[in-house]
C-alpha positions as CSV (number, residue, x, y, z in Angstrom):
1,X,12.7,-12.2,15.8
2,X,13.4,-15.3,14.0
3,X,10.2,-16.3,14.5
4,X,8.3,-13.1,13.6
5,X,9.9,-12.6,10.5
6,X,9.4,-15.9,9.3
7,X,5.6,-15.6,9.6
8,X,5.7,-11.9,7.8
9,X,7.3,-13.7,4.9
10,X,5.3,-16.8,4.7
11,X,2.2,-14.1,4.9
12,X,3.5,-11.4,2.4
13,X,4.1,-15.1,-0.3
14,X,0.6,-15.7,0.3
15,X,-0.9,-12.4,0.1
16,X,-3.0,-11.8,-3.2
17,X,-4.1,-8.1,-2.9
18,X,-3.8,-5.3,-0.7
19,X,-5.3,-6.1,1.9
20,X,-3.6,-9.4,2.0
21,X,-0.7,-7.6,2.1
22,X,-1.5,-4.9,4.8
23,X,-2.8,-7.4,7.3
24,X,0.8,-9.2,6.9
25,X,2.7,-6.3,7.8
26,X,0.1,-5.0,10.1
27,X,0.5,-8.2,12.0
28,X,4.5,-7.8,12.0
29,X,3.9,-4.4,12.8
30,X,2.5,-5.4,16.2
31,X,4.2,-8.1,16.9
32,X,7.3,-5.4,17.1
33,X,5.3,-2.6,18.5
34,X,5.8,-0.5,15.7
35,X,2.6,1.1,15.6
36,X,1.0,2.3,12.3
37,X,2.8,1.7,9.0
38,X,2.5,3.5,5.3
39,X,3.8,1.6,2.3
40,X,3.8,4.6,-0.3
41,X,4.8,3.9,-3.9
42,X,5.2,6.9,-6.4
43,X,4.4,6.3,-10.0
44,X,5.8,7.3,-13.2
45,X,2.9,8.7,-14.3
46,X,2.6,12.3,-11.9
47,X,-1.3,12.8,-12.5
48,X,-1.6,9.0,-11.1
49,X,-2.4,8.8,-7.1
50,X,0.9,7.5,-5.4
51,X,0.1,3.3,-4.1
52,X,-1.2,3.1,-0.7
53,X,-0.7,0.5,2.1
54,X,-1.1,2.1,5.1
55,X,-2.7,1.6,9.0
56,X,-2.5,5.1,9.4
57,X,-6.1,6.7,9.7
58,X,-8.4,6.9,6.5
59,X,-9.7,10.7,7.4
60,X,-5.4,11.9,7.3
61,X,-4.4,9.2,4.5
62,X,-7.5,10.7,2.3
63,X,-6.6,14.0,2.8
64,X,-2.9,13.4,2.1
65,X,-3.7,11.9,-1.4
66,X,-6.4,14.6,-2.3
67,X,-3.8,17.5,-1.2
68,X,-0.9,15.7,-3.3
69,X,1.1,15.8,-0.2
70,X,3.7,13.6,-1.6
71,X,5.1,16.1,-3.7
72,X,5.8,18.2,-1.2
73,X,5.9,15.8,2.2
74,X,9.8,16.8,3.2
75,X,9.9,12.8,4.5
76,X,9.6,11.7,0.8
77,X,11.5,14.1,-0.4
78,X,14.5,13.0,1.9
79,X,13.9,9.7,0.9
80,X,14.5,10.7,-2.8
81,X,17.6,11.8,-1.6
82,X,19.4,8.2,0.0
83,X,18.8,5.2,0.2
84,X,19.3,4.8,3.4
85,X,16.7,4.4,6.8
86,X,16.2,7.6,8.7
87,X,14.3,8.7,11.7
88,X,12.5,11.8,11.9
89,X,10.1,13.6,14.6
90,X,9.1,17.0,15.2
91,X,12.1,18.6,14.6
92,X,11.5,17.8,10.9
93,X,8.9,20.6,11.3
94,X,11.6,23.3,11.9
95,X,13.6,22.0,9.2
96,X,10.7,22.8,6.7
97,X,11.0,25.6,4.4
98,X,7.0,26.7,3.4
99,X,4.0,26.8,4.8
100,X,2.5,24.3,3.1
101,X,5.0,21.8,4.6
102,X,4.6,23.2,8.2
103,X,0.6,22.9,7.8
104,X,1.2,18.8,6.4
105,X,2.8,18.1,9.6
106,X,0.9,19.8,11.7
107,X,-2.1,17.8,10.1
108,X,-0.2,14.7,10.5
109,X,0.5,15.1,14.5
110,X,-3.1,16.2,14.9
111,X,-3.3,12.5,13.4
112,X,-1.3,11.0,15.8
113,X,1.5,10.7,13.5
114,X,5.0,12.8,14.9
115,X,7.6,10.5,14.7
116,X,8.9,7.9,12.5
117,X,11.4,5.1,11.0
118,X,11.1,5.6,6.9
119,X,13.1,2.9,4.5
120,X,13.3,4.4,1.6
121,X,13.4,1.7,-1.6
122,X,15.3,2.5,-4.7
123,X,15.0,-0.4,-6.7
124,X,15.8,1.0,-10.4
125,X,12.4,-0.1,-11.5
126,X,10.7,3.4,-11.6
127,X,10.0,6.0,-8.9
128,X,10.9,5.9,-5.5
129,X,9.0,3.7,-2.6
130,X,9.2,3.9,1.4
131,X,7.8,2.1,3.7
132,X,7.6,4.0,7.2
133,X,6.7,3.1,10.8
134,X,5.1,6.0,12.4
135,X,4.1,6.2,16.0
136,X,2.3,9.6,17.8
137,X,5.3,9.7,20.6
138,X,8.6,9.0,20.7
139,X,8.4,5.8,23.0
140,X,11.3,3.4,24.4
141,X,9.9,0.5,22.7
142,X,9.6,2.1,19.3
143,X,13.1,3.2,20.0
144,X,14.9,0.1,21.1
145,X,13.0,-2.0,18.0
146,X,14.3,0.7,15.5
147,X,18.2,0.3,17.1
148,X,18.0,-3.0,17.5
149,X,16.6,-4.1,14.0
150,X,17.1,-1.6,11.6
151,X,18.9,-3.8,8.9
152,X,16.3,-6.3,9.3
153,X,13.5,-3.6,8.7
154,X,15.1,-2.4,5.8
155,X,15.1,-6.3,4.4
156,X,11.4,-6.6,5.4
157,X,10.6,-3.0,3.5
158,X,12.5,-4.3,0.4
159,X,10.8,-7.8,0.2
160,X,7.3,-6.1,1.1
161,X,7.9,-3.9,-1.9
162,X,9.6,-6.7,-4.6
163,X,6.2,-8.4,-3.8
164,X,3.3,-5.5,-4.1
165,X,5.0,-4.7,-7.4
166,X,5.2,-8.1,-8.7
167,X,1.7,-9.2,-7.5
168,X,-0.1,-5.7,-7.4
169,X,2.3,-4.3,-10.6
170,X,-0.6,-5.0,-13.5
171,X,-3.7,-3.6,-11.7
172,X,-6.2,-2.6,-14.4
173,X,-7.8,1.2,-14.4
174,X,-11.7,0.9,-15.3
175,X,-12.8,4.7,-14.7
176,X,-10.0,5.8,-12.7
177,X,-10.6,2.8,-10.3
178,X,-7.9,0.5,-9.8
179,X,-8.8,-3.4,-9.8
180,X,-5.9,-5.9,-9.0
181,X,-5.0,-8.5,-11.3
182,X,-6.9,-11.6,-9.6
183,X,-10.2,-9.1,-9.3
184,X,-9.8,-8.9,-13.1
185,X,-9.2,-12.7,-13.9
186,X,-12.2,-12.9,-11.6
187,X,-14.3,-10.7,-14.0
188,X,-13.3,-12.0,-16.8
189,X,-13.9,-15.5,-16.5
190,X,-17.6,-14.2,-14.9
191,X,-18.0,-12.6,-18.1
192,X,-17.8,-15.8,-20.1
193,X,-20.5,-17.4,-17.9
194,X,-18.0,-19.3,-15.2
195,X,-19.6,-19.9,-11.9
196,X,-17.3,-18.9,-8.4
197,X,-16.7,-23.0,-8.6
198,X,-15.2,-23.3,-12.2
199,X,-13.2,-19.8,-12.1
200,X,-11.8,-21.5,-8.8
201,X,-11.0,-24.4,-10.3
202,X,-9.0,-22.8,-13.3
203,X,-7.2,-20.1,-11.4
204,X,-6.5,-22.4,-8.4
205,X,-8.5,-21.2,-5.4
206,X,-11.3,-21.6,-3.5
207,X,-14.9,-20.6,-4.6
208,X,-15.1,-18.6,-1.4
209,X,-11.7,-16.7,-2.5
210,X,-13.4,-15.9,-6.0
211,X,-15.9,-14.6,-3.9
212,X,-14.3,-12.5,-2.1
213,X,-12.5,-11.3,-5.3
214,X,-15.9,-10.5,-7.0
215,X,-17.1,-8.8,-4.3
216,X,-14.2,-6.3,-4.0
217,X,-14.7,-5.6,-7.5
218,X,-18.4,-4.7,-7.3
219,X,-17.2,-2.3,-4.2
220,X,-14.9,-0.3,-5.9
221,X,-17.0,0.1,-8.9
222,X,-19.6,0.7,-7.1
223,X,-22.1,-1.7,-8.3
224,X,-24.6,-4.4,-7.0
225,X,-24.3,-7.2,-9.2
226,X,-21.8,-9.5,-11.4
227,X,-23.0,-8.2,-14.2
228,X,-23.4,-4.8,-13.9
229,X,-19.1,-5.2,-12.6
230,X,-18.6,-6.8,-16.2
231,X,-20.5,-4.5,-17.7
232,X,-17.5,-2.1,-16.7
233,X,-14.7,-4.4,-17.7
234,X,-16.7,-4.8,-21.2
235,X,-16.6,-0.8,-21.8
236,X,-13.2,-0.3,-20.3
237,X,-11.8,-3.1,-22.8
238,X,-13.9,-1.4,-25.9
239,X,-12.3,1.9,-25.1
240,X,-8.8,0.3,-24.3
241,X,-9.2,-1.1,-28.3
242,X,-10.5,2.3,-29.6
């Protein structure tokens, strides 16, 4: 374990976006046999989409964002409640109060997702955060990890979440699209004619890291070209100064 949670740390310090930061936990993740993971961070805005990290599958973690499941998900809303770890399966089901809470976890099993290990995070900072192992069956190994670590888990959720905050905590909105803050350096120092080489060379990484950076940014904007991405940032900061 010693060794396992040395190498999730020494990956969540080096981890510069999202990605960065699922693949660290994702690799922990199986390393323990811990199956899928979701990372979800409310924010204090409530017509803002709740932060993401999650293995679970894209068609159910979609779906649970477009439905607004978080403000009804009984998981999160025991996690409002303590700060403490909890299991729950599908007896969580019968505990459930409305039909829309019933149909969420039926969704969420025809998912593969039944049972799980949820850490909630309270760190004073703003709304609520849990990090939750999830698993489609409740299976010995699962089990035994949970009893046998759960205090270490609980330090791994808390350090996972001090980290996305501080690094992921000043993502820009350009059109409802949320850029991270190296994306955006990225962008900006394109904007003032800086090749991949020369932005490397003043924020302190590799050309093919600013590549990578600019890249992501034309994905989620949904453009083709450098320009037509700083195009965006240009408006976005006109209408930020209007």
């Amino acid at each position: 374990m010693h060794l396992v949670l040395q190498q999730f740390i020494d990956a969540i310090v080096s981890a510069e976006d999202a990605e960065g930061f699922s693949n660290a936990l994702a690799e922990t993740a199986s390393a323990l046999d811990l199956s899928c993971f979701a990372y979800l961070a409310l924010q204090s805005e409530e017509d803002r989409k709740p932060r993401l990290i999650s293995t679970y599958p894209t068609r159910w973690t979609t779906h649970y964002l477009d439905k607004k499941y978080q403000v009804i998900d009984p998981v999160i809303r025991k996690a409002l409640q303590s700060p403490e770890p909890f299991r729950w399966g599908i007896d969580f089901r019968s505990q459930t109060s409305s039909k829309e809470q019933r149909r969420l976890f039926d969704e969420a099993a025809q998912c593969g997702i039944r049972f799980g290990f949820t850490v909630p995070i309270h760190d004073g900072h703003g709304p609520i955060s849990a990090l939750t192992f999830a698993t489609d069956e409740s299976r010995p190994q699962f089990e035994k990890c949970i009893d046998s670590y759960t205090r270490v888990l609980q330090l791994m959720a808390m350090y996972f979440h001090a980290h996305v905050r501080r690094k992921l905590g000043h993502e820009r909105g350009l059109d409802g699209i949320r850029l991270s803050r190296r994306e955006v350096e990225c962008l900006e120092w394109a904007a003032r004619g800086k090749s991949s080489w020369e932005i490397g060379c003043i924020l302190g990484i590799s050309r093919n890291t600013v590549a990578y950076y600019l890249e992501n940014a034309k994905e989620k904007l949904g453009v083709r070209t450098i320009a037509q991405a700083v195009t965006h940032l240009a408006a976005a900061n006109r209408k930020k100064q209007n």
